[in-house]
N, C-alpha and C positions, 0 to 999 in steps of 0.2 A: 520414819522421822518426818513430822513436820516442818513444811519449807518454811524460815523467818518471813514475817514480812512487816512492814511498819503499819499501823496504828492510826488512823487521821486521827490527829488531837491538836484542833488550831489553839486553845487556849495555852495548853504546854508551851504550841510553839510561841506565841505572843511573849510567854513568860520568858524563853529561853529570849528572844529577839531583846526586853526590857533586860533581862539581868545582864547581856554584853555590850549593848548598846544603850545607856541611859540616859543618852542624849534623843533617840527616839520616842518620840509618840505610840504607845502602846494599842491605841486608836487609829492611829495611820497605820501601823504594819497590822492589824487587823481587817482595817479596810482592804489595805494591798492583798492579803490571802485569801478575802471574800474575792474581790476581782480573779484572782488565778481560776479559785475553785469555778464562779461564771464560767471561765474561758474553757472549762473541760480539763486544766492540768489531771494530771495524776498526782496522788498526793505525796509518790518519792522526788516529783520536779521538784514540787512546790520545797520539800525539806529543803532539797540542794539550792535551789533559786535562793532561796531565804537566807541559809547558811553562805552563801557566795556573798551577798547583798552586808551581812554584817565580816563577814573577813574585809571585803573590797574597800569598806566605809559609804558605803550606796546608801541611797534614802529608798524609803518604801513607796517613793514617786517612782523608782526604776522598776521595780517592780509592777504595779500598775501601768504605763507603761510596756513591758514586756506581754503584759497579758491581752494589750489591742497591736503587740508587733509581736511574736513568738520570737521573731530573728533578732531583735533587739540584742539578750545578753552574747547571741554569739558575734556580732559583728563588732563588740567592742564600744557602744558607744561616746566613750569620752572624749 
């Protein structure tokens, strides 16, 4: 048996980021995920960063952001 593993598909994810958040720029959370992928994420952070960022009601500035502080999403910034 093959271990699952995810898929890097930034545009999926843009699209998933645009259909629950339609009040984001689909062009800003695309920048935001260029920035991660720079910073070295792996691309299961990036799912979760991402998915946290639209539960939270985050802008894809925290995300960018997070990618020149790592400690950022964990210290809570707000």
């Amino acid at each position: 048996m093959t271990t699952p593993q995810l898929v890097p598909n930034r545009p999926a994810l843009v699209r998933f980021v645009a259909d629950s958040r339609p009040d984001l720029s689909p062009a800003d959370v695309e920048g935001a995920l260029i920035a991660l992928e720079s910073a070295n994420w792996t691309w299961n952070r990036i799912v979760m960063a991402t998915a946290a960022m639209v539960c939270h009601l985050e802008e894809p500035r925290d995300l960018r952001e997070a990618a020149r502080d790592p400690l950022r999403l964990r210290r809570g910034h707000r």
